[in-house]
C-alpha positions in Angstrom: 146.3 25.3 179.7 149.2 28.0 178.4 147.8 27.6 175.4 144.1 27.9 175.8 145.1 31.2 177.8 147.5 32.7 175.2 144.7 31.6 172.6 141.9 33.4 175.2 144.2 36.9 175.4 144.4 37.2 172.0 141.0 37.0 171.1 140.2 39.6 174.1 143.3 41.6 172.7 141.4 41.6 169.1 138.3 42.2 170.0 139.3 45.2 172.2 141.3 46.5 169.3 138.2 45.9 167.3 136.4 47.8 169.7 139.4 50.5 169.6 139.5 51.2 166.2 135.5 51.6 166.6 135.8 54.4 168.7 134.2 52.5 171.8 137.7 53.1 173.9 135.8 52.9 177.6 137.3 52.3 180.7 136.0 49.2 181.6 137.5 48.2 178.3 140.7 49.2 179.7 140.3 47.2 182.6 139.7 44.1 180.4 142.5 45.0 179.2 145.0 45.3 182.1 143.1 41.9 183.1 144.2 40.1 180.2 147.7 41.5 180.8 147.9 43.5 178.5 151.0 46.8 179.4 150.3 50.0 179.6 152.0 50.4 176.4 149.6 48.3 174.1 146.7 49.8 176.2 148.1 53.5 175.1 149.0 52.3 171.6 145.5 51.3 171.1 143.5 54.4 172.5 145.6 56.9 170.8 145.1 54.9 167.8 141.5 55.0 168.4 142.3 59.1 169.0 144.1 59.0 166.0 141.0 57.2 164.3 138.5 60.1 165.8 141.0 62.9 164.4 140.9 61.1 161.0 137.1 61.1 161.0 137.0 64.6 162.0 139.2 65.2 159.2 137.4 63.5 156.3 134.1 65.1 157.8 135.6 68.8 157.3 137.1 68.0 154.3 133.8 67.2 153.1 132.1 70.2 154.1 134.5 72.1 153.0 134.1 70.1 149.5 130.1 70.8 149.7 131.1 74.9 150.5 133.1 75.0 147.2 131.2 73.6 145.4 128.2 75.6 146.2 130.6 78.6 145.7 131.1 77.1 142.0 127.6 76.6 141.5 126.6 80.3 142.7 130.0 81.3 140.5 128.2 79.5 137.4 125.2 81.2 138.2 126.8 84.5 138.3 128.9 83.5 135.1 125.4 82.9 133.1 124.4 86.6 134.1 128.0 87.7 133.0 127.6 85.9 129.8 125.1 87.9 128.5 128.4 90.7 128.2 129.1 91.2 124.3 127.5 92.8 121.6 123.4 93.1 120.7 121.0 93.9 118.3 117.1 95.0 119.2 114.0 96.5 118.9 110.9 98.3 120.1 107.3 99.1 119.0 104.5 100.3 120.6 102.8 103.7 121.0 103.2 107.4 121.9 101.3 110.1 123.1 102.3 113.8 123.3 102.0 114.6 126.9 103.1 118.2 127.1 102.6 121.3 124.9 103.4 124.9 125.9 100.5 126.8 127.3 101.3 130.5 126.0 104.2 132.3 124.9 106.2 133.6 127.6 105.1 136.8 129.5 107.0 139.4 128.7 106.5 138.4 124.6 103.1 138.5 125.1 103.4 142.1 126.2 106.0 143.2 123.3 104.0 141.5 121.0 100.3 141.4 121.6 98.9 140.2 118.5 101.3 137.1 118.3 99.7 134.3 117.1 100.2 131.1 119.7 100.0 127.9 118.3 98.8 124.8 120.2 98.4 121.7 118.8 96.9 118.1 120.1 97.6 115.4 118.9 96.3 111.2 118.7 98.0 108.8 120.1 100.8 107.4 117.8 102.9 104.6 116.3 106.5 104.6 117.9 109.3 102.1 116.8 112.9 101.9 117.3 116.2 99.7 116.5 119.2 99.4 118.3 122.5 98.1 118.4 124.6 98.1 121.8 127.2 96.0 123.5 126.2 94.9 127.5 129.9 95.8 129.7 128.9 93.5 132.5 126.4 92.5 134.3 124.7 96.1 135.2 126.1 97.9 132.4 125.1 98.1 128.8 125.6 101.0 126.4 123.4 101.2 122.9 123.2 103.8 120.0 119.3 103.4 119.1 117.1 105.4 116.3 114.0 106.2 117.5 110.4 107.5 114.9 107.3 107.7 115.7 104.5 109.6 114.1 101.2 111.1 115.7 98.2 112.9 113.3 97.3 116.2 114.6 93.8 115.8 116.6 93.1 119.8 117.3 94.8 123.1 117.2 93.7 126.3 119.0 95.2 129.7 117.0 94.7 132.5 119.8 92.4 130.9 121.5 90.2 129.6 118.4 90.1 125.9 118.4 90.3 124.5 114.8 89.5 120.4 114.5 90.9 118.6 111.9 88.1 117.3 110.7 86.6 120.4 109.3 89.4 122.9 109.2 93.0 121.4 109.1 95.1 118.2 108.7 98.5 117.7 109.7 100.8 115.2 111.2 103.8 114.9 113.3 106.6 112.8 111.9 110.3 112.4 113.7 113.3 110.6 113.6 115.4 110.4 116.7 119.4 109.0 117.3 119.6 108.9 120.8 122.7 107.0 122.5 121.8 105.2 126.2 123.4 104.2 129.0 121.0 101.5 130.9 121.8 100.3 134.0 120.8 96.7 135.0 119.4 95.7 138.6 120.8 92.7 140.6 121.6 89.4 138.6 118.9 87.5 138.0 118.1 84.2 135.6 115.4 85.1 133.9 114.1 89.0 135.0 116.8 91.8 134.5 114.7 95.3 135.6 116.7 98.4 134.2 116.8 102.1 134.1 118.3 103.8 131.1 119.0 107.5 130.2 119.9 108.5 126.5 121.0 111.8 125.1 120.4 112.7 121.2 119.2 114.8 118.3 115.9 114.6 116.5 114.7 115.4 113.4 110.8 116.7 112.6 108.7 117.5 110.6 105.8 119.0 111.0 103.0 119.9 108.5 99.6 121.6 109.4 97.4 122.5 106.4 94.3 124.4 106.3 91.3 121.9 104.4 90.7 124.7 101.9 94.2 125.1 101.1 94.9 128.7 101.8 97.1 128.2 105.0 99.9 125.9 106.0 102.1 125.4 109.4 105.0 123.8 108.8 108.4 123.2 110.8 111.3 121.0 109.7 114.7 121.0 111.7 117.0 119.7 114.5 117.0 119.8 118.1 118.8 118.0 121.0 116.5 115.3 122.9 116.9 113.6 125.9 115.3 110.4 127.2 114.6 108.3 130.4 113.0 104.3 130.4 112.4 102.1 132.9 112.1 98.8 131.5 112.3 95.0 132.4 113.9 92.2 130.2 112.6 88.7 130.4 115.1 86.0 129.6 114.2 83.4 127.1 118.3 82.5 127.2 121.7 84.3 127.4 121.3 85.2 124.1 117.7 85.5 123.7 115.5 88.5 125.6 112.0 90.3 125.1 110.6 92.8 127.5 108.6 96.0 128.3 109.5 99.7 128.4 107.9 102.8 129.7 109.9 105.8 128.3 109.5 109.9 128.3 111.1 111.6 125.6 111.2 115.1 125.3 113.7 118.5 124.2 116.7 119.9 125.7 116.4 124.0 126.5 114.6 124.7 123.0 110.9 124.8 122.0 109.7 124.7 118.5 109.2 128.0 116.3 107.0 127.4 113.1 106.6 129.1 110.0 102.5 130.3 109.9 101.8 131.7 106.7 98.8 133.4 108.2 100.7 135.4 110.6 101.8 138.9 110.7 105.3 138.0 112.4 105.9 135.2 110.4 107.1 132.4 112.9 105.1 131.2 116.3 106.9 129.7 119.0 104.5 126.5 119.4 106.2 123.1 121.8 108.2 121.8 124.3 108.1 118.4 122.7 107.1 115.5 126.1 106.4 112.5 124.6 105.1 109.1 126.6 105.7 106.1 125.4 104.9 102.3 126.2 106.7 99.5 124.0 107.3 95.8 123.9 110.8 94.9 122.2 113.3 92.1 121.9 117.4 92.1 121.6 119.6 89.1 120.6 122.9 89.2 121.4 125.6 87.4 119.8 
């Protein structure tokens, strides 16, 4: 009878330490326990063990959040990183076309009244091939610095001497033909995986030259020289990879604080203050970086 009593307390004892150690500690549990004579002692040992259990849990359970947390923190890192790795040095390219946009509409005021019989020069021009190359280096993710040389050519369309309007198709030919080194500063928006929109602004000098010529030969504008330029794009790169890029750009190009003064052999005062040179351009381009 001992026996069969020791034998039935220590299957109650294990199955209530079964039941402990599955976090189902109750009270009536603990009256079965004090019933099968169990101390107050082995009753404590085996809730705080169940406590102890809970804490563990508890523990694991925030260590695996945590775990999930960094991890996403690495995975939004790697994202990050895959924007920053585009840093280094590039090579590019644009093409597309121009239009001038802005020509001078008379000499100013008080020149008109000094000099009366100045000839003014305005010409108009058709819309023109533009092209450019570039080589930069990208800082970080929102900065990139390039030098880039810029042509693009447009055939004259009209010109009005004083007020006459001559058409090139019966009275002159000419063309406009320059070659700009312009060095930019872009700045890139946000970080993104694929779409990088940017602003850029670019300081420079170009070169032009510029021929007019009278059909029957007897009269030529012509202007050939230097002057500082500036620039401003807005533009958005689409990412093929880190390395690989093509996009679109909207650009204005014009002078800096000087207009054009040609040579007009028809003219009693020999040169002609004709330009503020305001082009608009719209291009399509690529860069690889390496």
């Amino acid at each position: 009878m001992m026996m069969k009593n020791i034998l039935k307390a220590g299957l109650v004892s294990l199955v209530i330490a079964v039941s402990a150690d599955a976090n189902i500690c109750t009270a009536k549990q603990i009256d079965a326990m004090k019933a099968n004579n169990l101390s107050q002692k082995q009753i404590d040992k085996l809730c705080k063990t169940k406590k102890q259990e809970k804490k563990k849990q508890v523990k694991t359970k925030t260590k695996a959040k945590n775990s999930v947390k960094i991890k996403n923190q690495k995975t939004t890192k790697v994202k990050e990183n895959q924007t920053s790795n585009r840093k280094g040095l590039y090579v590019g390219g644009n093409y597309g076309i121009s239009w001038v946009n802005k020509t001078r509409e008379k000499s100013y005021f008080l020149i008109d009244v000094l000099f009366p019989l100045k000839d003014n020069i305005q010409p108009k021009f058709d819309a023109g091939s533009y092209s450019s190359v570039l080589v930069g280096y990208q800082i970080n993710s929102h900065i990139a610095l390039d030098i880039e040389r810029i042509t693009y050519k447009n055939d004259l369309k009209e010109i009005d001497i004083s007020g006459h309007i001559k058409e090139t198709y019966d009275d002159y030919d000419g063309y406009i033909d320059t070659a700009t080194y312009m060095l930019n500063i872009n700045y890139i928006f946000g970080s993104y995986d694929m779409v990088a929109p940017y602003i850029s602004f670019g300081l420079g000098q170009t070169n032009m030259d510029l021929k007019f010529t009278q059909n029957d030969g007897n009269n030529t504008i012509t202007y050939d020289d230097n002057f500082a330029s500036m620039s401003f794009a807005f533009g958005v790169d689409f990412y093929i990879n880190d390395n690989i890029s093509i996009g679109v750009q909207a650009r204005k190009l014009g002078t800096v604080g000087k207009r054009l003064s040609v040579e007009y052999s028809d003219s009693e005062h020999g040169e002609d203050t004709i330009i503020d040179m305001d082009m608009d351009i719209l291009a399509i381009g690529a860069k690889i970086k390496f």
